[in-house]
C-alpha positions as CSV (number, residue, x, y, z in Angstrom):
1,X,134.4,-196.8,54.9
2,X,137.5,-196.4,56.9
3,X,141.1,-197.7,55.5
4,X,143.6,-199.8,58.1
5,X,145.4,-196.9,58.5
6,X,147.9,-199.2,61.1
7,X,150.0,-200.3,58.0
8,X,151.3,-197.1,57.6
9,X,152.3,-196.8,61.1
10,X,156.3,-197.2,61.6
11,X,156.4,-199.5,64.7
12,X,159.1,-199.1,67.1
13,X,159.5,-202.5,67.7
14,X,160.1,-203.6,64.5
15,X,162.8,-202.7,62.2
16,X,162.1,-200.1,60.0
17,X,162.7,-199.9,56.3
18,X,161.7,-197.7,53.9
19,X,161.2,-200.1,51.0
20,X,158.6,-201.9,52.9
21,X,156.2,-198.7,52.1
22,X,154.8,-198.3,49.1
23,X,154.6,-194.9,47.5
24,X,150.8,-195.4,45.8
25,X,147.8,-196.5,47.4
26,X,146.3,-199.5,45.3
27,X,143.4,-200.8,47.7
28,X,140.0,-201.0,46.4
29,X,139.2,-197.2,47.3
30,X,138.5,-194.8,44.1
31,X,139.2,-191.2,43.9
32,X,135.3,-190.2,43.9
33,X,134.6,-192.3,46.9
34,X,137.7,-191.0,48.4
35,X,136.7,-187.6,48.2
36,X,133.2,-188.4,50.0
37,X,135.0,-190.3,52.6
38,X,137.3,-187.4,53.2
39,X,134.1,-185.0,53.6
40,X,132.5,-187.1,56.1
41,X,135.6,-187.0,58.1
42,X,136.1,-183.3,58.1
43,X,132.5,-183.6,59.7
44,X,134.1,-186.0,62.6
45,X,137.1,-183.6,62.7
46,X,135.0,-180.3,63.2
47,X,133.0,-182.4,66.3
48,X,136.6,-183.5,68.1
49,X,138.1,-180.4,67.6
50,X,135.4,-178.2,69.5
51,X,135.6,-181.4,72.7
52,X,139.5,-180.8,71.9
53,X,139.3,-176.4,73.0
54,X,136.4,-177.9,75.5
55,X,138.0,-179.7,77.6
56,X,141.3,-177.6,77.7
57,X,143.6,-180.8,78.9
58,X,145.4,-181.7,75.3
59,X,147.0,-179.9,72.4
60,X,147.7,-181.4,69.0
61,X,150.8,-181.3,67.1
62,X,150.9,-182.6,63.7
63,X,154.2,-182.8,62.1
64,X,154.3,-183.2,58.1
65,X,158.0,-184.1,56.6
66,X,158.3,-185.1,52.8
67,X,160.6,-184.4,49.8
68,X,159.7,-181.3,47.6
69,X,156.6,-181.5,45.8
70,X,155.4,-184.9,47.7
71,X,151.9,-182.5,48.7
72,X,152.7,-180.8,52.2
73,X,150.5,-177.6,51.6
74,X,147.6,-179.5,49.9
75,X,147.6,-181.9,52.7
76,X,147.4,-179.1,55.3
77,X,144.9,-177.2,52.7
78,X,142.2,-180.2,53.4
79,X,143.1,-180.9,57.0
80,X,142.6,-177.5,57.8
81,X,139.3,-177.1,55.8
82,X,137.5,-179.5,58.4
83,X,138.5,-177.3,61.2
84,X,138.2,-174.1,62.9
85,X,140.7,-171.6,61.7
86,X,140.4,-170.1,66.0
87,X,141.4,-173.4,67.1
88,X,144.3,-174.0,64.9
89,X,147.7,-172.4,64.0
90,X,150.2,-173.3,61.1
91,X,153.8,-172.9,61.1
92,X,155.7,-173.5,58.0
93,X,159.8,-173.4,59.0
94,X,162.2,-171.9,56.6
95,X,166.1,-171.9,56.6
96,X,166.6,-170.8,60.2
97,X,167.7,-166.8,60.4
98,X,170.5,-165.5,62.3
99,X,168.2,-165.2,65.8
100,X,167.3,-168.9,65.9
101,X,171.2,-169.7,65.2
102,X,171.9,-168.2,68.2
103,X,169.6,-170.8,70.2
104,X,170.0,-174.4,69.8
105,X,167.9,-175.9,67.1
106,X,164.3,-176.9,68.9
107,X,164.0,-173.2,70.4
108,X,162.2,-172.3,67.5
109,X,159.8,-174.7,67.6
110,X,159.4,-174.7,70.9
111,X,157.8,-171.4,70.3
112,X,155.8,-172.4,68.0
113,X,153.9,-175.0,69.9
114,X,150.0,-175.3,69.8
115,X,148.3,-174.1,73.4
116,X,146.3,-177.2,75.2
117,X,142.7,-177.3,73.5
118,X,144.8,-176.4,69.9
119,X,145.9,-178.1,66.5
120,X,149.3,-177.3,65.8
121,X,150.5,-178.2,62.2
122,X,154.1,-177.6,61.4
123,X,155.0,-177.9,57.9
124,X,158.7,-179.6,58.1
125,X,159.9,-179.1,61.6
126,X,162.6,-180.0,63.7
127,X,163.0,-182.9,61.6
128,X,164.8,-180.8,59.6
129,X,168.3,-180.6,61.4
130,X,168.1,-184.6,60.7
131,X,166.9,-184.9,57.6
132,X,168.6,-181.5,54.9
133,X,171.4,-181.2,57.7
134,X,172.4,-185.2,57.4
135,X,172.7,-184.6,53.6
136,X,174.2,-181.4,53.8
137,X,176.1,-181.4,57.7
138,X,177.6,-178.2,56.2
139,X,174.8,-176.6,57.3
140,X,175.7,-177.7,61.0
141,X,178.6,-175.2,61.0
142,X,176.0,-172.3,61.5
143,X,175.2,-173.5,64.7
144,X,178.1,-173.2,66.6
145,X,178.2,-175.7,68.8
146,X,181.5,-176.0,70.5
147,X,183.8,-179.1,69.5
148,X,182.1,-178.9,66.2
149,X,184.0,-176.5,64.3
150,X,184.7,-178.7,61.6
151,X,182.3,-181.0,59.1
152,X,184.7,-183.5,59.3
153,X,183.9,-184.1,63.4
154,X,179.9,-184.5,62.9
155,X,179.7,-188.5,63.1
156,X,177.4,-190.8,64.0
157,X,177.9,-189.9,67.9
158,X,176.6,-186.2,66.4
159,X,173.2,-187.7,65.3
160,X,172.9,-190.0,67.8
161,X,172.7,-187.5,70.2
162,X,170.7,-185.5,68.4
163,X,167.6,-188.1,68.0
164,X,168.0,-188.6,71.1
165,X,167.5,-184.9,72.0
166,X,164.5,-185.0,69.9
167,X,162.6,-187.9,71.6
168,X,163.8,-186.4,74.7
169,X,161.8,-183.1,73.7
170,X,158.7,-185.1,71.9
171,X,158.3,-186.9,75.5
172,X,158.2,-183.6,77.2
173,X,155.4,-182.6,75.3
174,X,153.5,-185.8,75.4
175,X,154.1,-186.3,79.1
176,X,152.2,-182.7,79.6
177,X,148.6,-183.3,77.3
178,X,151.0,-182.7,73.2
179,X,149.5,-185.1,71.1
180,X,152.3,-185.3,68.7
181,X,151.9,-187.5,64.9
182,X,154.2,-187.6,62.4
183,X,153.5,-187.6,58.8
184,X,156.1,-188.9,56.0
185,X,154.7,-188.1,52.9
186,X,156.0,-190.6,50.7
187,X,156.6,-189.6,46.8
188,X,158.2,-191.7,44.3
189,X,160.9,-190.2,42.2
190,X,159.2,-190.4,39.2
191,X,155.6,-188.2,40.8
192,X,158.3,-186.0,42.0
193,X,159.3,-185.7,38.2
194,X,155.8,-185.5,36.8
195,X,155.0,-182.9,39.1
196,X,158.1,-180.5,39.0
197,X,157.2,-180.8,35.0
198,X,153.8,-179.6,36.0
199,X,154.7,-176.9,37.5
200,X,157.4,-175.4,34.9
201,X,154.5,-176.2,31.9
202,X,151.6,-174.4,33.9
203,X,152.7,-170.5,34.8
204,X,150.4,-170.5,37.5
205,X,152.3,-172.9,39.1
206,X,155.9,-171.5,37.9
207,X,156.5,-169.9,41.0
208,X,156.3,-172.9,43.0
209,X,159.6,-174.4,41.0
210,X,163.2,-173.5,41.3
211,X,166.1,-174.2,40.1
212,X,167.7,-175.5,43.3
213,X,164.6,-178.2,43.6
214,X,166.7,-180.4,41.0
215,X,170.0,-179.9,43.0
216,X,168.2,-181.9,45.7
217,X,166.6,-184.6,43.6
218,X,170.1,-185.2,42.8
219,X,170.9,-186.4,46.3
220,X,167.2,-188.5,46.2
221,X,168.9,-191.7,48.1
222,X,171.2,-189.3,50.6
223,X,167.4,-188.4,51.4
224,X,165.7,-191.5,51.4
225,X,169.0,-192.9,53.6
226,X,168.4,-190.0,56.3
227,X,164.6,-190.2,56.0
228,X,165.1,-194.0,56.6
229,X,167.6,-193.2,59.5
230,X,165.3,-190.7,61.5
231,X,162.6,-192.6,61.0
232,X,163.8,-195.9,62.3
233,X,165.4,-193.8,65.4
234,X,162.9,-191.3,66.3
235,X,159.3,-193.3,65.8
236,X,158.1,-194.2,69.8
237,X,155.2,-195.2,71.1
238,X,154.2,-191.9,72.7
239,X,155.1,-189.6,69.6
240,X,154.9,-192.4,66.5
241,X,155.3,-192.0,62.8
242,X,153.2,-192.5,60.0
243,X,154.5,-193.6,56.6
244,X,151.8,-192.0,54.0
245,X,151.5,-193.3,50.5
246,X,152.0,-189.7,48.6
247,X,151.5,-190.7,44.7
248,X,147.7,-190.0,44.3
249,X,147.0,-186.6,46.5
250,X,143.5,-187.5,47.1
251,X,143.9,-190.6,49.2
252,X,147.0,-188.9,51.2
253,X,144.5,-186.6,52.1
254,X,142.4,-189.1,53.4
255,X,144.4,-191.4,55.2
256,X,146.2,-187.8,56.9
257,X,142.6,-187.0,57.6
258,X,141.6,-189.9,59.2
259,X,144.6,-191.0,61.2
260,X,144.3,-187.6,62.9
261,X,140.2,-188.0,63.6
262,X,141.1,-191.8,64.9
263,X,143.6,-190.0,67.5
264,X,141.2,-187.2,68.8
265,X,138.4,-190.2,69.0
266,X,140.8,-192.4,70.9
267,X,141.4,-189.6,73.5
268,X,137.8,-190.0,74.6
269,X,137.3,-186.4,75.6
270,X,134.0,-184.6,76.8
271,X,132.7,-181.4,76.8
272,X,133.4,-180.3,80.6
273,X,130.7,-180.6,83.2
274,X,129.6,-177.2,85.2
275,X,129.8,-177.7,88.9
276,X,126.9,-177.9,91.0
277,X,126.2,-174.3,91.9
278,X,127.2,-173.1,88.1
279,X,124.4,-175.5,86.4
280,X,121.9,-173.8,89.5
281,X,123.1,-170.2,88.0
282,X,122.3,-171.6,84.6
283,X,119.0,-172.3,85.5
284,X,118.4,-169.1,87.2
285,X,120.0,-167.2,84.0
286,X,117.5,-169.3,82.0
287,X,114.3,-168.4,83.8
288,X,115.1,-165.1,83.5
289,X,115.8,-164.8,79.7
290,X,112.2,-166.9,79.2
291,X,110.3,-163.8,81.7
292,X,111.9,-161.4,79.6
293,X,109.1,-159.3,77.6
């Protein structure tokens, strides 16, 4: 039972606004049916990613951006539970340290790029230095970029450029075999409340709470404005993004899940054929084993 999973796509050719996504999936899905739908396509996931290291001609990059507690690491959790740990790697990008400053802001990730028959899954990402950096462009000062040695000269120029950098870089990798999607977990405000509450009643899940976490929910439509913003000026046909509906866990599971099965299926890839005098040496190799005694 597969969901249109199109709707959440943010089309480049039409405008994009936030408030045309919803934040909850209402369809006629429940959560039990959900979670067998999700097993069967961890099934399909396991079968693409072994023709995906086959074949040797794609990586895969999966991007996931989303306000605190929207479900980033369960997400990746259940993706990553369908597939072969060998064939994938998982970067998860922190306040960059004193080596990245001194590089401009994709060397980083640049490095951390899946190898062609890989899954790459970054947990926030470039993204980053146009989404936290918008709100706070103090942050920009630690850069160093020359002519930009005060806040008060990063304008709309600034980010201009600076999507246009990122496309620039996300068409680089898709013109050489990156699959790149883009996932925007979307969370209300009042799930992002419900669940910061969880984690302060449940000491298990204290640690995953701090202080700071409310500083940002402060600045919820600076956010929602830069996440709006990026979105609109950053989602292309070779490198698109996908909207998610991040109030019930399960289904944003799903619809993750399957959007990234649909893509590895639409590649149409095949296990690679041996050449001629390879499949004779097979043969050969074959009679041998069976003589054995």
């Amino acid at each position: 039972m597969k969901t249109n999973t199109k709707k959440y796509l943010a089309n480049p050719d039409v405008k994009f606004q936030l408030k045309n996504f919803s934040t909850t999936y209402d369809g006629h899905l429940d959560k039990d049916t959900g979670k067998i739908e999700l097993e069967k396509v961890k099934e399909d996931l396991d079968v693409y990613q072994e023709v995906l290291y086959a074949a040797g001609t794609h990586s895969i990059l999966v991007i996931f951006q989303a306000m605190d507690a929207a479900g980033k690491d369960s997400v990746i959790e259940h993706v990553m539970s369908g597939l072969n740990p060998q064939g994938c790697q998982v970067y998860s990008f922190k306040t960059p340290n004193s080596e990245e400053y001194k590089h401009d802001f994709l060397w980083r990730h640049y490095k951390a790029l899946p190898e062609k028959g890989r899954i790459g899954i970054h947990n926030r990402s470039h993204y980053e230095n146009v989404l936290v950096c918008k709100v706070h462009p103090e942050y920009i000062m630690s850069e160093n970029i020359p002519g930009y040695t005060d806040v008060k000269k990063i304008d709309k120029k600034f980010w201009s450029n600076r999507y246009e950098n990122i496309k620039n870089f996300e068409k680089q990798l898709t013109d050489n075999g990156t699959v790149v999607l883009k996932f925007f977990l979307h969370v209300s405000k009042e799930e992002q409340k419900q669940r910061f509450l969880d984690r302060i009643d449940d000491p298990a899940k204290n640690w995953k709470f701090a202080v700071g976490d409310l500083k940002e929910r402060a600045l919820w439509t600076n956010y929602m404005q830069a996440y709006e913003e990026a979105i609109a000026a950053t989602s292309t046909a070779n490198a698109p993004w996908y909207v998610i509906p991040a109030d019930k866990k399960w289904y944003t599971r799903l619809a993750v899940s399957q959007i990234i099965a649909e893509t590895l299926a639409g590649l149409k890839l095949k296990f690679p054929v041996l050449p001629k005098e390879e499949a004779v040496q097979l043969a050969t190799c074959k009679e041998q084993l069976l003589k054995e005694k």
